[in-house]
N, C-alpha and C positions, 0 to 999 in steps of 0.2 A: 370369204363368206362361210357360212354356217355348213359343215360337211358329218356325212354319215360314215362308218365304217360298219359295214357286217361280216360274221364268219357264224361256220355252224355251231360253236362253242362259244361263249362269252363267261368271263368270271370276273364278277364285279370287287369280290373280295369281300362281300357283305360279311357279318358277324357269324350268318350261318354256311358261309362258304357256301351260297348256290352257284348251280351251273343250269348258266341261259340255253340252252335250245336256239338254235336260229335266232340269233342277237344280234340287237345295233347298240354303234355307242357313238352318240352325236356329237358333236364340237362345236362350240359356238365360235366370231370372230376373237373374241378375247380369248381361247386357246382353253377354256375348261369347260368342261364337260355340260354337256346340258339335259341329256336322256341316257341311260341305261336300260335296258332291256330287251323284248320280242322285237323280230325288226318288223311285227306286223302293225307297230303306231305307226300314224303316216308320216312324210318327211318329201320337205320339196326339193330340198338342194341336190348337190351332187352326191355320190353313193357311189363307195370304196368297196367292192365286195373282196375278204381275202378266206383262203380255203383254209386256216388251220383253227387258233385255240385265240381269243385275246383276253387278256388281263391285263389289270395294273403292275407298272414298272417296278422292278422292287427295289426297299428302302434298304443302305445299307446303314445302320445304325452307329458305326462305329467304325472307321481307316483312317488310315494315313499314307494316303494312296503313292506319295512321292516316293516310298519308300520302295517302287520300285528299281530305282535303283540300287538298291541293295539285296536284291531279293536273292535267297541262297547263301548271305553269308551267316557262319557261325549258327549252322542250323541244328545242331546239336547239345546247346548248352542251354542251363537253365534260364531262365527270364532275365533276374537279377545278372548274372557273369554275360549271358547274352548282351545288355543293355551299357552293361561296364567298359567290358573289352572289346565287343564289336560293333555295336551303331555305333554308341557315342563319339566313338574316334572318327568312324567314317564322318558321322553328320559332322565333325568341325569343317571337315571341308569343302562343304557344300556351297553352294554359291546361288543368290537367286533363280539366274535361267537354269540349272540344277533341278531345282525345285519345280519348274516350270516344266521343263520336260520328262520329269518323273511323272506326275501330276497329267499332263496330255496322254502320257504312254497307258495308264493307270485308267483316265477317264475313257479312255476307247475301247480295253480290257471290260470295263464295267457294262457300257451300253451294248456290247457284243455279248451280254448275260444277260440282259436286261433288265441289269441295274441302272436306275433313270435316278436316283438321289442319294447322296453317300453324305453322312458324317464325318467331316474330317478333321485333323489334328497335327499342324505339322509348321513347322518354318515356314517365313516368306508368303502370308495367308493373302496377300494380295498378289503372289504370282500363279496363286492357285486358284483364284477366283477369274483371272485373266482365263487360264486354261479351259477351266469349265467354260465360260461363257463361248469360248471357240470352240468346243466339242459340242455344244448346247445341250450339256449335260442339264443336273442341278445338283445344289452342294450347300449343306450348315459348315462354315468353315471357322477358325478357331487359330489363331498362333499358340502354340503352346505355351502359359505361362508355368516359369519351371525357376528353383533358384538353387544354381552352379555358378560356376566361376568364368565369369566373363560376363554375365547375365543380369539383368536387372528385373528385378520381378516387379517391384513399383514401376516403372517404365512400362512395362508390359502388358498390364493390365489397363495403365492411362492408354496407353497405343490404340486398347481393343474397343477402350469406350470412346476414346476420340474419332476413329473412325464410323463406329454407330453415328454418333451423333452426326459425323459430314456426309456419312451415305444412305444413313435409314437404316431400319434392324433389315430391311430386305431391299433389294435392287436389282435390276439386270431386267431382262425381256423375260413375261413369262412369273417373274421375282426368282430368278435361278436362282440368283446365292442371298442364303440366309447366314447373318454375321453371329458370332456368337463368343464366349469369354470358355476358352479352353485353359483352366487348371490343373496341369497335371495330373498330381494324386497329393495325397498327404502326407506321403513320404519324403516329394520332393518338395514340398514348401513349408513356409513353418504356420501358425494357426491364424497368425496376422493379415496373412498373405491372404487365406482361407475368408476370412471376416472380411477383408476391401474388398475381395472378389465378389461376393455377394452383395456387399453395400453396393458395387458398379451397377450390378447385373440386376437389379431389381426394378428399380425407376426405367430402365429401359426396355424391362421386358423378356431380358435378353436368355436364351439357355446355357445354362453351361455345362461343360462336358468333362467329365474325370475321370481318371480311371480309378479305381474301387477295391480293396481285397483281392486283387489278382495272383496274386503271390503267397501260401501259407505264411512264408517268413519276411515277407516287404514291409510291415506294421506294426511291427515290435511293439516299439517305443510308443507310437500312437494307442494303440490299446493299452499297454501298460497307462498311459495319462488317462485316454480317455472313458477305456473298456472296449469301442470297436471305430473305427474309421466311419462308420455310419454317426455315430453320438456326436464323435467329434464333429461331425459335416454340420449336425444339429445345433452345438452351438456354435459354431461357425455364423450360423445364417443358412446355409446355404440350401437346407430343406425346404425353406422359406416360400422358393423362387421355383421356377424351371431349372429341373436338373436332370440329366441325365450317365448314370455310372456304368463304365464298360469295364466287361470282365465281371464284378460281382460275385464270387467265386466263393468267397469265406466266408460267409452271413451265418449268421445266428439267428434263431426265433426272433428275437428282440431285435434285430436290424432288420429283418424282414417285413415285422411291423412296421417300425419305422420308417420303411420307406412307403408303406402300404397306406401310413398315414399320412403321407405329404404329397402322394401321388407321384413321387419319384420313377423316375425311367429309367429301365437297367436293358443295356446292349448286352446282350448272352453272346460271346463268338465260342464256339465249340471246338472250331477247327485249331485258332491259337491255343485255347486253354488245353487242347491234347498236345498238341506238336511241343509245348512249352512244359511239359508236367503240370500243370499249372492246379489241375483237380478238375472234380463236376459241379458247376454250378447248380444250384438248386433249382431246378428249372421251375420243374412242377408245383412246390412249396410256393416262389412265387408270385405262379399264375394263380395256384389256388388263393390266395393273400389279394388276387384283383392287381398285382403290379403290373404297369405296360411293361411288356417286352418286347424288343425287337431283336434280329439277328446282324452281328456284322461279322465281318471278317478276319478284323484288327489290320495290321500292313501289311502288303505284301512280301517284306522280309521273312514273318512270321508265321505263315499259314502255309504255303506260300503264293496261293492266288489272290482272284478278288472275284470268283465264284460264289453268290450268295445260292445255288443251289445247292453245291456241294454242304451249307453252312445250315440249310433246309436239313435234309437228311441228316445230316450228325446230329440235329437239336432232337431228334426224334428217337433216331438211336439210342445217342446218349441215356436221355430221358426214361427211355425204358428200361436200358442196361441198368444204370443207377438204380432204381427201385424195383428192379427182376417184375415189371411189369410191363405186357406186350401193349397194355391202350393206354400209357401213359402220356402219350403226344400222338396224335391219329397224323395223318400226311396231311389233312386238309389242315389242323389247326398249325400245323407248322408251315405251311402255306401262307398262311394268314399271319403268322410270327414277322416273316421279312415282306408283308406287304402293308396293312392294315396296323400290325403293331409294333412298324418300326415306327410310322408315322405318329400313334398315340406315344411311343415313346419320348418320342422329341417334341413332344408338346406343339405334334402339328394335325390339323383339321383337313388340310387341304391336297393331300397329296394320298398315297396310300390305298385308293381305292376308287373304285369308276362309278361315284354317284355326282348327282347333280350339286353342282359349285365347287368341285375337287379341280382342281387343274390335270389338264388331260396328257399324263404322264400315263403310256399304254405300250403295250409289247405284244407283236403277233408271232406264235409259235407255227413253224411247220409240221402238219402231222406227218410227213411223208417221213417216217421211221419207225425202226425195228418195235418201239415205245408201244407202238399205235397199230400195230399187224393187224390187230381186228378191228379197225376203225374207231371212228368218234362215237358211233351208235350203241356203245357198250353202256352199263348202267352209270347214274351218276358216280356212286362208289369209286366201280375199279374205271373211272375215267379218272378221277383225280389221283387214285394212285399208279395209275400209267405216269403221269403227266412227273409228279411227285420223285416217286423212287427207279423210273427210269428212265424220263427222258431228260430232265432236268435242261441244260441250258444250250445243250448242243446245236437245236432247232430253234432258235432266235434266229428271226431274220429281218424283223423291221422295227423298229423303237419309234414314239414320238414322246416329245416332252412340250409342253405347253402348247400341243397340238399341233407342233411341227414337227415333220420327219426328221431325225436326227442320223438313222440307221435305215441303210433300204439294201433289203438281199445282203445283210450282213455286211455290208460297207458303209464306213463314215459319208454320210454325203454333204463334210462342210471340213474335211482336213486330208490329207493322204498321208495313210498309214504309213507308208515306207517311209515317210520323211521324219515321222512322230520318230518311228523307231532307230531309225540313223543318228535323232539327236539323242533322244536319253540312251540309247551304246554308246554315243563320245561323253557322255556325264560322267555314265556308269564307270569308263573306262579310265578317266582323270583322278575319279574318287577310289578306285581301289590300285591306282597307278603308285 
């Protein structure tokens, strides 16, 4: 039946980052949301009261969450020699259930931050989609189309659109997983590749997921042909459609537009592009340009969490650092990066934010910490930079995703954690064996 949740704080994630006062946030029987706001509208049903902060769950725009089992290798090299000498060889030997309990390990990692929807990118997208639905996380999943040796890229892309079409662009309780056509980058396919992916991906609506300029030196030859990975994407098709580029790091005025003009969606992850040298995305340029951004992570081999707070804070940083300006990213709008605009990033309406017809993806924060010593009662301001720059994710303690509890008192309440982690250690341990 239809239920209430209130707390003294509510943050719906609106455009202008308000904070509710004594807020409810009502759930219909279909699991999304139906009121936002004073809990002083009336309300018949039953009424959830919790003492801390609630918001929307946040989106991570951009993982490959399997990759926890690899996390910590070769964490000193650049992206490129990173990608050569140390995944690549790990992932040959991965194995479905591999994937599947990278993937579990990863998704209970994420709902214990209260990250409730990630983008992902990885092997074996149907043992990943398994996963989530058993964590009852959600997740845009993707097999990576890539073209290496042993690999078929035509195959791969049929694979992605043949599945659409037997399961729907979305499915699961709630529509947890959204299917979607993961093309590498443009380094690793060649432009043909590029061109069918987009003829797939259009007719059915479907987004796709690339990574982008991540690398000063990844794009050589692409630019040399085309002038930047962005053009090329252009006549690809691939602007076309729904797209979204992670990392995005090398842009030029002129790519910047162009994506400003197709309405492209760019995953900003801050934490990779340092740990990797990888550079400063232009963050600010842009947002100023109107581009959805949203924040992810990248894998956890390469950040090396799946901390969308920690991902908060560095976009803000960074942002400032880059152009020696202290309000070049305020906490609230970075707030709003991994909630609200990871979801415009990914060309999604429904998730992102606590209004009415969003699906009721929410996270309650405990205020009992050091974040919070003067209580919730402080001005809206420095509430959200409490919240922001020091309490970040520590104080998670209950998740819902399609309006069910996923997370209660910081424990999964549909898996047991010791078991998640018992399997991906014997993954972990076969692939680096």
């Amino acid at each position: 039946m239809p239920r209430r949740y209130t707390a003294p704080v509510v943050l719906p994630c609106d455009p202008a980052c308000s904070v509710i006062r004594d807020g409810a946030v009502d759930v219909g029987d279909d699991g999304r949301v139906t009121y936002c706001g004073p809990a002083t509208e009336e309300f018949s049903g039953p009424v959830t009261a919790l003492p801390g902060i609630l918001l929307p769950g946040l989106v991570n725009a951009h993982a490959h969450t399997p990759m926890t089992l690899l996390r910590g290798m070769g964490g000193d090299l650049p992206l490129l020699r990173w990608l050569r000498e140390i995944i690549w060889p790990a992932e040959a030997k991965l194995r479905a259930e591999d994937v599947r309990a990278g993937m579990m390990l990863g998704s209970l990692e994420m709902l214990s931050r209260g990250v409730t929807t990630s983008a992902e990118m990885y092997f074996h997208a149907e043992e990943m989609a398994e996963a989530v639905l058993t964590t009852g996380a959600r997740a845009v999943l993707g097999g990576p189309i890539m073209d290496l040796p042993g690999l078929d890229w035509r195959e791969m892309i049929t694979a992605a659109a043949r599945w659409i079409d037997a399961d729907g662009l979305r499915f699961g309780p709630g529509e947890r997983i959204e299917l979607s056509f993961a093309a590498h980058s443009a380094y690793m396919l060649p432009p043909e590749a590029l061109r069918l992916t987009a003829e797939a991906a259009a007719p059915r609506n479907a987004l796709v997921q690339i990574h982008v300029a991540e690398a000063a030196d990844e794009d050589e030859r692409q630019r040399a042909d085309f002038g930047s990975v962005p053009r090329l994407l252009e006549v690809a098709g691939l602007l076309d459609g729904r797209m979204i580029a992670a990392h995005a790091v090398h842009l030029s005025d002129g790519d910047i537009a162009l994506f400003a003009k197709h309405g492209v969606g760019v995953a900003h992850c801050p934490g990779s592009n340092a740990k990797l040298a990888s550079g400063f995305a232009r963050l600010t340029d842009l947002r100023a340009a109107s581009v959805p951004v949203g924040l992810g992570t990248d894998g956890p081999a390469s950040n090396d969490d799946l901390d969308l707070w920690e991902e908060i804070q560095l976009a803000a940083m960074f942002a400032r650092l880059s152009t020696k300006d202290s309000a070049a990213l305020s906490g609230a709008d970075a707030l709003l990066l991994a909630t609200r605009g990871g979801a415009e990033a990914l060309g999604r309406n429904d998730i992102g934010a606590l209004e009415a017809g969003r699906w009721a993806d929410f996270v309650h924060l405990d205020a009992e910490d050091f974040a919070f010593a003067l209580g919730l009662a402080v001005p809206d301001e420095q509430l959200l930079a409490n919240l922001v720059w020091a309490a970040g994710s520590r104080r998670v303690r209950d998740v819902w995703v399609a309006g069910d509890q996923v997370l209660a008192d910081g424990e999964s309440t549909r898996v047991d954690r010791e078991k998640v982690r018992a399997a991906a250690s014997e993954s972990a341990a076969r692939i680096r064996g």
